[in-house]
Backbone and ligand atoms as CSV (ligand in chain L), in Angstrom:
chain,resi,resn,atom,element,x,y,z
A,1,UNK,N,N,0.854,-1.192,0.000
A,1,UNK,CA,C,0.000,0.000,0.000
A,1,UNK,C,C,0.896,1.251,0.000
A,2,UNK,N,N,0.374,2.137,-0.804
A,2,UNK,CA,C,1.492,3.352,-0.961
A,2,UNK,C,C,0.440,4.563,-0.588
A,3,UNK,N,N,1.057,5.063,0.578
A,3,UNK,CA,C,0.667,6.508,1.131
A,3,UNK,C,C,0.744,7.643,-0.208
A,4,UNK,N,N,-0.210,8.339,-0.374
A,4,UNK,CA,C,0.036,9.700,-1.137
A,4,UNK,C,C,-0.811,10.795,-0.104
A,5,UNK,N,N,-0.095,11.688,-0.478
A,5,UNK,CA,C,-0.547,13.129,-0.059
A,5,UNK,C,C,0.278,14.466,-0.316
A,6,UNK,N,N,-0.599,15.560,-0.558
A,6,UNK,CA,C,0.017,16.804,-1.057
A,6,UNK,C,C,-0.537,17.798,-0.605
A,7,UNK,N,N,0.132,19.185,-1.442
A,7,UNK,CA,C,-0.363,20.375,-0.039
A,7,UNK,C,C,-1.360,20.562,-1.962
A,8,UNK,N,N,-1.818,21.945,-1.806
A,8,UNK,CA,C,-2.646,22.382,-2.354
A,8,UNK,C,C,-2.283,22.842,-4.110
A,9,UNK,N,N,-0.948,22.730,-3.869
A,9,UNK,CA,C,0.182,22.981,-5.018
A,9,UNK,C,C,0.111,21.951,-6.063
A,10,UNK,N,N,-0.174,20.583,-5.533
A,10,UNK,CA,C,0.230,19.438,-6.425
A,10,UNK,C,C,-1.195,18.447,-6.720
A,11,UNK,N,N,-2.037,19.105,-6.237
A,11,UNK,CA,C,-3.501,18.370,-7.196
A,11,UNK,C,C,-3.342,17.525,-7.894
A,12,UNK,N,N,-3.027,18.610,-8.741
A,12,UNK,CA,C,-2.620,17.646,-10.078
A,12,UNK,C,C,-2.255,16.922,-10.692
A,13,UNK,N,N,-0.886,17.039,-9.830
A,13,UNK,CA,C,0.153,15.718,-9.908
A,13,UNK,C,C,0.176,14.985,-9.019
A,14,UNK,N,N,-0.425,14.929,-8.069
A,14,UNK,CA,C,-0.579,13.868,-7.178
A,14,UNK,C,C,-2.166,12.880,-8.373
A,15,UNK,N,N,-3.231,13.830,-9.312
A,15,UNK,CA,C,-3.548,12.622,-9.818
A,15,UNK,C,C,-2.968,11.667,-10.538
A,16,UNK,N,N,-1.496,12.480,-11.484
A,16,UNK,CA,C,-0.949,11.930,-12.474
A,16,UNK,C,C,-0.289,10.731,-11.484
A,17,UNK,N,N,-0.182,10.980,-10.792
A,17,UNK,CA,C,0.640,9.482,-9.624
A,17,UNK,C,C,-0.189,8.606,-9.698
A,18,UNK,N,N,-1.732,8.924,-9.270
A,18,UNK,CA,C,-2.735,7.651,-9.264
A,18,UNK,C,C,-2.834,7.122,-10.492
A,19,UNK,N,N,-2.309,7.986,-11.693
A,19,UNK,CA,C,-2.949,7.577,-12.800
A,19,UNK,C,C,-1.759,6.061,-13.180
A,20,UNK,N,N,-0.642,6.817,-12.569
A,20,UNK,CA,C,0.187,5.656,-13.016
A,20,UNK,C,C,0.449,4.138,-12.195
A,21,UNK,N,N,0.250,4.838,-10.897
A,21,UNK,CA,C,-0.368,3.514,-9.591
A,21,UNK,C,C,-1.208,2.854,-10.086
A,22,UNK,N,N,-2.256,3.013,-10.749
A,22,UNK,CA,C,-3.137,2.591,-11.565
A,22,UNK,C,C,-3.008,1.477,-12.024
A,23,UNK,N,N,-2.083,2.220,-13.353
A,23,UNK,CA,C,-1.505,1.839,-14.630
A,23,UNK,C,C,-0.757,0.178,-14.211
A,24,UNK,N,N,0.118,0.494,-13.071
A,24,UNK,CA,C,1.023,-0.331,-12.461
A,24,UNK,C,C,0.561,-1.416,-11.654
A,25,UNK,N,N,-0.990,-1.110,-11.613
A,25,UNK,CA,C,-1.548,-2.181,-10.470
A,25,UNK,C,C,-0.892,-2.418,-8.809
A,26,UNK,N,N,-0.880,-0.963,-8.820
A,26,UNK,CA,C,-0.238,-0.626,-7.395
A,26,UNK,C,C,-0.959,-0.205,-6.145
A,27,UNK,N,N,-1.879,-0.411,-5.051
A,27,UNK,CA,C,-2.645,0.293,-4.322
A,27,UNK,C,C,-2.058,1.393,-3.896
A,28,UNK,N,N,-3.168,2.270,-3.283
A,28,UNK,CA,C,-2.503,3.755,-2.739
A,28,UNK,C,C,-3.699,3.838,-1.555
A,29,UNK,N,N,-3.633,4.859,-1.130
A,29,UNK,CA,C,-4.536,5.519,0.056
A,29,UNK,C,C,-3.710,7.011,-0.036
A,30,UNK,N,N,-5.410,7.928,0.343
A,30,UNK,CA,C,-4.742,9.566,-0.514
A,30,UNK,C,C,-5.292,10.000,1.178
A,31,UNK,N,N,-3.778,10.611,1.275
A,31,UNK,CA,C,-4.096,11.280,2.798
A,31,UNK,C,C,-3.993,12.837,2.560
A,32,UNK,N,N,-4.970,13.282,1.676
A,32,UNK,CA,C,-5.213,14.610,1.406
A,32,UNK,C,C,-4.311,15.412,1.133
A,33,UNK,N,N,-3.847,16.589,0.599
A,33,UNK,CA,C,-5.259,17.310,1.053
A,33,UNK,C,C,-5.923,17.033,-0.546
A,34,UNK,N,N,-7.245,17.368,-0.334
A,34,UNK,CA,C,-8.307,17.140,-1.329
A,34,UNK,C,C,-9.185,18.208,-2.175
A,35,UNK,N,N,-8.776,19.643,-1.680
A,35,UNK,CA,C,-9.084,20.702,-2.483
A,35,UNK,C,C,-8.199,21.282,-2.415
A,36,UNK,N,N,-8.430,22.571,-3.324
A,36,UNK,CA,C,-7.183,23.390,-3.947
A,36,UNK,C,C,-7.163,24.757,-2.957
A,37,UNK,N,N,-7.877,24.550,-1.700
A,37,UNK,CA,C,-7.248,25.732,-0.766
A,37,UNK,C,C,-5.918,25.737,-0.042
A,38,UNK,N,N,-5.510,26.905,0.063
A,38,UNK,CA,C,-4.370,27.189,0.618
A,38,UNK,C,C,-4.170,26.058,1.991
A,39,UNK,N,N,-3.368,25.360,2.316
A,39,UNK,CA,C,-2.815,24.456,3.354
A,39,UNK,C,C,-1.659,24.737,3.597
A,40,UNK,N,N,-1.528,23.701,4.998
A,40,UNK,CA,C,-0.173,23.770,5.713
A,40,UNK,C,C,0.607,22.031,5.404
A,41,UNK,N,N,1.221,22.377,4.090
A,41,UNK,CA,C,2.094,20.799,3.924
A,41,UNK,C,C,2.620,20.054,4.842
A,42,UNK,N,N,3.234,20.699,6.089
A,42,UNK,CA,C,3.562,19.847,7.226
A,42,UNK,C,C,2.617,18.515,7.460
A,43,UNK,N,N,0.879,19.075,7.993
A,43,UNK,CA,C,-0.196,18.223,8.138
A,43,UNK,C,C,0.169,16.978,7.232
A,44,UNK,N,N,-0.092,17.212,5.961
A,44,UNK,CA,C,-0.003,16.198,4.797
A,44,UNK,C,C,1.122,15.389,4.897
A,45,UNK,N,N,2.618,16.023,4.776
A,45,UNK,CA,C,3.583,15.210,5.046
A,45,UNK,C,C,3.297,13.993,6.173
A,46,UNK,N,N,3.264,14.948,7.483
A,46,UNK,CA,C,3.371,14.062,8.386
A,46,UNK,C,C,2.251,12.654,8.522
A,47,UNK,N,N,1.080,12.907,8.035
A,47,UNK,CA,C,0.026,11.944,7.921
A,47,UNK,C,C,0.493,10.807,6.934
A,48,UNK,N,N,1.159,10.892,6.074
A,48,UNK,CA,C,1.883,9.940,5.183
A,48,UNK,C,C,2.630,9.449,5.815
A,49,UNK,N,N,3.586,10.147,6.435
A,49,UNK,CA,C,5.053,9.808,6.743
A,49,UNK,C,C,4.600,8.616,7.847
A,50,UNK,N,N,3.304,9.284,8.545
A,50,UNK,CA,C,3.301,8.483,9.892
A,50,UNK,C,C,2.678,6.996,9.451
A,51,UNK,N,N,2.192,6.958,8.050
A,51,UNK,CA,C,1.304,5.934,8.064
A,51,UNK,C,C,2.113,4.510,7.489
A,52,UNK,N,N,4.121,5.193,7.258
A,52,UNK,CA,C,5.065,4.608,6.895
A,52,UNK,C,C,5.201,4.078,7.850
A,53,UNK,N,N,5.342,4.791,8.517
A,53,UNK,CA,C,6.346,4.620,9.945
A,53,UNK,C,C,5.644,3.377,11.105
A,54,UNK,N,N,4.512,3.409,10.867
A,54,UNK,CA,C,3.193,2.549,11.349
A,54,UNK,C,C,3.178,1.357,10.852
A,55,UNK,N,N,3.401,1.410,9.692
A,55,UNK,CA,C,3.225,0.585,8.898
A,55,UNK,C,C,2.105,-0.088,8.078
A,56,UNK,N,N,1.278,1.286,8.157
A,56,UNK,CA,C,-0.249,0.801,7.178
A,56,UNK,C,C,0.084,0.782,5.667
A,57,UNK,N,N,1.352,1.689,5.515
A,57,UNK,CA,C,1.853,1.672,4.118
A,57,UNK,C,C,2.942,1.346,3.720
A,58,UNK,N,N,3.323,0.806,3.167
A,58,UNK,CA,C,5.070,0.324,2.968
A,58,UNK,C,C,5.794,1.238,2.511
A,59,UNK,N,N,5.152,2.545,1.404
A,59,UNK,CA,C,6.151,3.622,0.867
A,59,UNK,C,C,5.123,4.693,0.857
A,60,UNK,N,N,5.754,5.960,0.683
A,60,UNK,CA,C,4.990,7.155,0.307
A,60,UNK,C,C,5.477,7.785,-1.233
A,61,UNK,N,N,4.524,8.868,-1.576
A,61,UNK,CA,C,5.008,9.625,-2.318
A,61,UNK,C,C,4.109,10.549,-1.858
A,62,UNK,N,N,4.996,11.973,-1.736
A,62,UNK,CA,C,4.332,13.491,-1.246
A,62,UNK,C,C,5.107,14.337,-2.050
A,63,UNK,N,N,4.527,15.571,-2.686
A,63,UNK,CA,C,4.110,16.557,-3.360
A,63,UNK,C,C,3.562,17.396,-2.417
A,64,UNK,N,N,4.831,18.945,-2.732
A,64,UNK,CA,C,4.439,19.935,-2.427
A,64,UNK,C,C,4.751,20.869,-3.428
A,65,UNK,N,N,5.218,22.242,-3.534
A,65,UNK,CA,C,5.458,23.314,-4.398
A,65,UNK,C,C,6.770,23.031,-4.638
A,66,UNK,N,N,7.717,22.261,-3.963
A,66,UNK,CA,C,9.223,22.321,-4.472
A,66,UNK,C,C,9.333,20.689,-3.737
A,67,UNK,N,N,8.344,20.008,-3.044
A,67,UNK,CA,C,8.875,18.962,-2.402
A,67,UNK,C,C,9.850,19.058,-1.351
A,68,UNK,N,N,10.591,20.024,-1.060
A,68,UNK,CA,C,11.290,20.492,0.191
A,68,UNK,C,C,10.485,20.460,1.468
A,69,UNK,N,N,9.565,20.908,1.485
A,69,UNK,CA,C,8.637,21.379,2.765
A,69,UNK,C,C,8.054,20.017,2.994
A,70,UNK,N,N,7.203,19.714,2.332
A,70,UNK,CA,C,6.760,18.122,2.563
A,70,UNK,C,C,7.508,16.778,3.090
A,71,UNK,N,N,8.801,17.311,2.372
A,71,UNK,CA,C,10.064,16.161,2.657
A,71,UNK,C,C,10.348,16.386,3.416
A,72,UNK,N,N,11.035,17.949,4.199
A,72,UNK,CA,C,11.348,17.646,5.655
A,72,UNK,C,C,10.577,17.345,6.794
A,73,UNK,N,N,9.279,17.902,6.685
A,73,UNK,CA,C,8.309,16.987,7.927
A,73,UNK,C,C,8.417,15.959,7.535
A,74,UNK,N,N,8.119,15.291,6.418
A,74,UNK,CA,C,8.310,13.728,6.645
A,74,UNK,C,C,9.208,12.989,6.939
A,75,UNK,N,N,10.376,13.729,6.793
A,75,UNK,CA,C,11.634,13.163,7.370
A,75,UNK,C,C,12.123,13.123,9.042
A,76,UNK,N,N,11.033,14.100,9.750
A,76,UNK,CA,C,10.826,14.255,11.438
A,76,UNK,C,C,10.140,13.297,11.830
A,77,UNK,N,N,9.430,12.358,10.754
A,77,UNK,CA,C,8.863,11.025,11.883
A,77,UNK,C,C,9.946,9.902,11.509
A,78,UNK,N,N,10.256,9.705,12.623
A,78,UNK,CA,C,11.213,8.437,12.974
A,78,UNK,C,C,11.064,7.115,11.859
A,79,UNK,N,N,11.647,6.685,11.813
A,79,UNK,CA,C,11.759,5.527,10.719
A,79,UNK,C,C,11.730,5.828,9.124
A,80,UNK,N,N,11.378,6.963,8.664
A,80,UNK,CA,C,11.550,7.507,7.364
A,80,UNK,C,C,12.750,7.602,6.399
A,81,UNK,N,N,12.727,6.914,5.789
A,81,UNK,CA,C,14.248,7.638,4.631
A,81,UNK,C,C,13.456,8.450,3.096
A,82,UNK,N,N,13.667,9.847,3.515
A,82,UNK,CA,C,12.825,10.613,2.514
A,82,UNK,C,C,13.804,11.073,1.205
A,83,UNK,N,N,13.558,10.293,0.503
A,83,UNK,CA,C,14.116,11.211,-1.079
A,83,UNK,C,C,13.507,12.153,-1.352
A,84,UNK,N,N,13.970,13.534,-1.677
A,84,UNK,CA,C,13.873,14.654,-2.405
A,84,UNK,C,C,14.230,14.600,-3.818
A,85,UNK,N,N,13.189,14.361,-4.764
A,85,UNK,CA,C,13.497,13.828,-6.700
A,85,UNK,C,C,13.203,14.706,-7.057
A,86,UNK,N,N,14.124,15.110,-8.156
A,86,UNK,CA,C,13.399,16.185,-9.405
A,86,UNK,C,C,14.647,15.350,-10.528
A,87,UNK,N,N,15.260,14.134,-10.213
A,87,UNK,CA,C,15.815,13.116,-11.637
A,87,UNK,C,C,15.133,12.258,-11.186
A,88,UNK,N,N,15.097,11.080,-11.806
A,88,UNK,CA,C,15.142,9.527,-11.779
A,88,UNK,C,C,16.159,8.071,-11.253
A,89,UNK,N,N,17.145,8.955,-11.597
A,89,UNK,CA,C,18.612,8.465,-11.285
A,89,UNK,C,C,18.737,8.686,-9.755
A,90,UNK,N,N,18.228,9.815,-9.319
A,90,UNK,CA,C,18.657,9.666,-7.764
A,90,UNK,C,C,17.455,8.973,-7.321
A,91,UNK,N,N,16.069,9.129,-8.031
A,91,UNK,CA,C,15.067,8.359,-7.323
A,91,UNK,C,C,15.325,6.830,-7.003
A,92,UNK,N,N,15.956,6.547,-8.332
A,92,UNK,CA,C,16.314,5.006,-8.144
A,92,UNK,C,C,17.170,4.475,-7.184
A,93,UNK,N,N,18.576,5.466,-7.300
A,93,UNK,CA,C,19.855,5.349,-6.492
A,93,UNK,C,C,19.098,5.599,-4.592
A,94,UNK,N,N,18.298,6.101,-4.841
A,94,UNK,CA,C,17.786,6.273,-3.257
A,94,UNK,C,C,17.200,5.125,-2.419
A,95,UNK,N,N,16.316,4.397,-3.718
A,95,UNK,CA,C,15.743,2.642,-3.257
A,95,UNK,C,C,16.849,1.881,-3.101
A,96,UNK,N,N,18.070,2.157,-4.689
A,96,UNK,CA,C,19.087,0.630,-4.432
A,96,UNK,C,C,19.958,0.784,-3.005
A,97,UNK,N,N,20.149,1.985,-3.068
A,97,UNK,CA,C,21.201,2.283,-1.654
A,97,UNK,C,C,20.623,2.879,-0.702
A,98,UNK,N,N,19.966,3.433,-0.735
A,98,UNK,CA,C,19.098,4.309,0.738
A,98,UNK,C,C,17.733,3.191,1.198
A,99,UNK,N,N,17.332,2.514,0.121
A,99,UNK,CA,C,16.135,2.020,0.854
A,99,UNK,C,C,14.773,3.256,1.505
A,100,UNK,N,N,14.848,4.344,0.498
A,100,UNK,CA,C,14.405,5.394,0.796
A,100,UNK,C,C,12.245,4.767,0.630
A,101,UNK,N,N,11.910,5.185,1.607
A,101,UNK,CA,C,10.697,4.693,1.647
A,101,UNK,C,C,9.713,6.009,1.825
A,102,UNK,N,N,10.188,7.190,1.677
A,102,UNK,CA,C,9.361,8.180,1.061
A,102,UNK,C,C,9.831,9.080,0.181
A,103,UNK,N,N,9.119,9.151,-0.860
A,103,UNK,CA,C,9.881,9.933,-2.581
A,103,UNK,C,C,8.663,11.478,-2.034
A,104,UNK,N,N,9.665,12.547,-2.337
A,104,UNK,CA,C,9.084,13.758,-2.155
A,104,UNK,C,C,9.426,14.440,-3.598
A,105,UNK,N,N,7.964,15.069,-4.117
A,105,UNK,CA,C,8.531,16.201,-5.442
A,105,UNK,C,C,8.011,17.250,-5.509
A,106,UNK,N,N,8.561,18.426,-6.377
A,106,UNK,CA,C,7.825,19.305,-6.284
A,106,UNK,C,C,6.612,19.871,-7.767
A,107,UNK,N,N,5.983,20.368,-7.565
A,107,UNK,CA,C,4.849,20.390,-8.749
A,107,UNK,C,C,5.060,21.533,-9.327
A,108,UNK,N,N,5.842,22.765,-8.472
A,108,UNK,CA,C,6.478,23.802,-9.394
A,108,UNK,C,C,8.015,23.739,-9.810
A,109,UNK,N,N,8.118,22.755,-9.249
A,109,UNK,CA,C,9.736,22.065,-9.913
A,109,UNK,C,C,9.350,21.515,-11.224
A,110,UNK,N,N,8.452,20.141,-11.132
A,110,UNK,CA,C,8.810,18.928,-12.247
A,110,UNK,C,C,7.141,19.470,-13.198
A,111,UNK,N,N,7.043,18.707,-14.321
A,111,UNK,CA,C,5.855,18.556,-14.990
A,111,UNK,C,C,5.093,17.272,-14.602
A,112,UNK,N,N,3.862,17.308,-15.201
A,112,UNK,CA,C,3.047,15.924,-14.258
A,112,UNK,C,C,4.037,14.734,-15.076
A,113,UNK,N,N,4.693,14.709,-16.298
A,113,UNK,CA,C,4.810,13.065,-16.795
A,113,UNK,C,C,6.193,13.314,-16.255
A,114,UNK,N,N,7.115,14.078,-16.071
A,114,UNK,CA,C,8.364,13.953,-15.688
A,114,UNK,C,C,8.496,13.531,-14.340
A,115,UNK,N,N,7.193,14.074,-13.243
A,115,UNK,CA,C,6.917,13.153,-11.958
A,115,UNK,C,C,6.833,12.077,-11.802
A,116,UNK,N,N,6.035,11.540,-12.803
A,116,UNK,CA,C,5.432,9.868,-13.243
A,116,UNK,C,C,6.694,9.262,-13.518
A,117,UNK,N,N,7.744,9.795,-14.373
A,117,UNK,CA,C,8.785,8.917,-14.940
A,117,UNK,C,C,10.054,8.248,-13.449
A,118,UNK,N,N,9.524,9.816,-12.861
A,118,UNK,CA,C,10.652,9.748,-11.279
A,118,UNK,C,C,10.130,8.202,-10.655
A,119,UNK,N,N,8.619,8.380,-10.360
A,119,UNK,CA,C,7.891,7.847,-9.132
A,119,UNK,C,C,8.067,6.433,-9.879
A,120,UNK,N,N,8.075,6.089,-11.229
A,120,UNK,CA,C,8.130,4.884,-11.785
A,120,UNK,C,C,9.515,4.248,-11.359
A,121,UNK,N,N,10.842,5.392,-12.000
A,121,UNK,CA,C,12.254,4.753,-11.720
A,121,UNK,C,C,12.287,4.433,-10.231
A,122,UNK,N,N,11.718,4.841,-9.414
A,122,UNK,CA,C,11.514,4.779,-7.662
A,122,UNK,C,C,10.926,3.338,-7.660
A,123,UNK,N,N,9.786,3.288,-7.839
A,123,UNK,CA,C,8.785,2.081,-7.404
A,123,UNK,C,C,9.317,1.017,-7.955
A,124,UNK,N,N,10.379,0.938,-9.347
A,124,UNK,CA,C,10.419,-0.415,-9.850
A,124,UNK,C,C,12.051,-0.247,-9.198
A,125,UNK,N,N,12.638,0.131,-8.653
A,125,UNK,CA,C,13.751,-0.323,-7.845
A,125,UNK,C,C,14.090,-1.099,-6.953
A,126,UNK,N,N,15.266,-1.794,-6.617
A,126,UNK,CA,C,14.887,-2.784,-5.238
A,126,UNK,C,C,15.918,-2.248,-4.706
A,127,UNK,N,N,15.978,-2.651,-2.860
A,127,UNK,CA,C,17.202,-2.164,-2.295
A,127,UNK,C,C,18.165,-3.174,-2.628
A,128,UNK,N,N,19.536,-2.647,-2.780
A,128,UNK,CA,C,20.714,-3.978,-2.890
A,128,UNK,C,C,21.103,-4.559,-1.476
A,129,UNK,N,N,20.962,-3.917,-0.492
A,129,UNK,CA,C,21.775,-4.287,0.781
A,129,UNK,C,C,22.921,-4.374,0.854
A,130,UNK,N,N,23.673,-5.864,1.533
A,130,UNK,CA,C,24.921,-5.349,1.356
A,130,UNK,C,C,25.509,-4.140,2.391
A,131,UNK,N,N,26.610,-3.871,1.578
A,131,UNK,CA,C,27.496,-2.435,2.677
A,131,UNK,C,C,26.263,-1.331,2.629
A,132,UNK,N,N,24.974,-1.451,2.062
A,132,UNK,CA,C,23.939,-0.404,1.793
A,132,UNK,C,C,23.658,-0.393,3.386
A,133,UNK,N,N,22.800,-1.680,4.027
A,133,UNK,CA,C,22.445,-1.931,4.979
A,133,UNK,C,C,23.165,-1.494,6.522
A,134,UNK,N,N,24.265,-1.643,6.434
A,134,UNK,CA,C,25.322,-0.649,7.033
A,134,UNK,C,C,25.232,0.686,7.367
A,135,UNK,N,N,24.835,1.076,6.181
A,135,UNK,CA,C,25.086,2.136,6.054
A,135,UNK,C,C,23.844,2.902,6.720
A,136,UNK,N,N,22.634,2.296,6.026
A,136,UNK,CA,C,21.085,3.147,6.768
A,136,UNK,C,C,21.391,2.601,7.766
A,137,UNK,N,N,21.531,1.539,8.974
A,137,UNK,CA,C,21.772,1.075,10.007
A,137,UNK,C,C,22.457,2.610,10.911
A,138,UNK,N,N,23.424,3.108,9.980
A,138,UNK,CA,C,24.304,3.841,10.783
A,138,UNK,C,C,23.263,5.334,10.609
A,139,UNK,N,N,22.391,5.475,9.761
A,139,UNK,CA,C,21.504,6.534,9.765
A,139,UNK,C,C,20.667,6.402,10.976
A,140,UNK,N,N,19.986,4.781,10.891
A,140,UNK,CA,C,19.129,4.780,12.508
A,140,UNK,C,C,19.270,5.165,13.614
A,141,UNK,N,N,20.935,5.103,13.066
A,141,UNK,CA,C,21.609,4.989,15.002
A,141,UNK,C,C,21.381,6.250,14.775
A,142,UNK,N,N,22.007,7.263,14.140
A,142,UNK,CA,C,21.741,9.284,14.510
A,142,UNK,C,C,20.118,9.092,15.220
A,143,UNK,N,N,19.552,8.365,14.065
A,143,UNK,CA,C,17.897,8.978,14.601
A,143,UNK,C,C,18.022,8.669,16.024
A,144,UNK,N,N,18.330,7.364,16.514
A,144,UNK,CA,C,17.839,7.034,17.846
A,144,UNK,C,C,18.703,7.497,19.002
A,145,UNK,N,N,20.022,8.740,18.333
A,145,UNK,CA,C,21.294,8.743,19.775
A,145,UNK,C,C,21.696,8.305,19.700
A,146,UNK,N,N,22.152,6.729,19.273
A,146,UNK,CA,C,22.371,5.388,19.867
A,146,UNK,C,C,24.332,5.624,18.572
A,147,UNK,N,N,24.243,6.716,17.954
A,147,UNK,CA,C,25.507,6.421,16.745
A,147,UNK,C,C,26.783,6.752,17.462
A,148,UNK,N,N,27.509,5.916,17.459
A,148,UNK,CA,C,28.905,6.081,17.762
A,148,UNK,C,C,30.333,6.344,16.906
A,149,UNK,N,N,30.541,7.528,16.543
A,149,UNK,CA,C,31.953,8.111,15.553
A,149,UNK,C,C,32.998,7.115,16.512
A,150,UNK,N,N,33.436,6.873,15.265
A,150,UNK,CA,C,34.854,6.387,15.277
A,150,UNK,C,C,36.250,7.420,14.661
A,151,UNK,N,N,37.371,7.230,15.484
A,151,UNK,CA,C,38.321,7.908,14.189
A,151,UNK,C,C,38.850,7.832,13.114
A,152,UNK,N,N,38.959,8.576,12.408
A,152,UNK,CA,C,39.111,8.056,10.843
A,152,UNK,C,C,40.361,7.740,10.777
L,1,LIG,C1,C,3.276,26.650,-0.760
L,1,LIG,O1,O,3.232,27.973,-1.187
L,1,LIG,C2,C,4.734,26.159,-0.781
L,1,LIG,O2,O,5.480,26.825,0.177
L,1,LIG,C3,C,4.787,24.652,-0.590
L,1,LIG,O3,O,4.039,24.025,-1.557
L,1,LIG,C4,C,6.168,24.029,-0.675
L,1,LIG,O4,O,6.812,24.397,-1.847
L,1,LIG,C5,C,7.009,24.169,0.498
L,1,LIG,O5,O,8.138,23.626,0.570
């Protein structure tokens, strides 16, 4: 199940996402917002982010005006690895090595099919693991305190 939600900016392209979730035979659940009034993207982010983090959804994708704003609240709930896309190449590089489980874009950044092409190179990626696993491991530890520097 894939979380979506956006601020008031990305309507649009948050349909072109369903259109291709669709397409892909992918479920979603749309955690608003649902009209085109002015909002506070935080709300939206975080209702996705949390429904990752919970685990009602396995990934997100959120849309705001640049995807910045959306991405960093979603990146304040614990367990999140949020990509910020406006290529494909990092969308992908973010699943094989980050294991990134929320894709953030922006709708006055990208066009609706150049979103679709991101959210596609994203969704059909797998993580490699490996020294990857290591590596987000050592991201958890920041989140939780728990990271210990070594000297180089
Ligand atoms: C809304 O005007 C805008 O600030 C928002 O969509 C987003 O771009 C914030 O990062």
């Amino acid at each position: 199940m894939i979380a979506l939600a956006c601020d008031h900016t990305a309507l649009e392209m948050k349909q072109g996402i369903k259109d291709l979730l669709d397409e892909m035979g992918l479920e979603y659940r749309d955690y608003g917002t649902h009209t085109p009034e002015s909002c506070d993207y935080p709300r939206f982010g975080y209702r996705a982010a949390k429904a990752v983090a919970d685990g009602v959804c396995d990934r997100a994708i959120i849309l705001c005006g640049t995807g910045e704003g959306i991405g960093m609240a979603a990146s304040k709930v614990k367990g999140t690895r949020v990509c910020i896309a406006s290529d494909a190449y990092s969308a992908e590089l973010s699943k094989r090595h980050n294991n990134a489980n929320v894709l953030a874009m922006g709708a006055r950044v990208l066009g609706v099919e150049a979103a679709k092409q991101i959210a596609r190179a994203w969704l059909t990626a797998s993580f490699e693991g490996g020294r990857h696993q290591r590596r987000i491991d050592m991201i958890a530890a920041i989140e939780n305190g728990t990271f210990e520097d070594q000297e180089d």
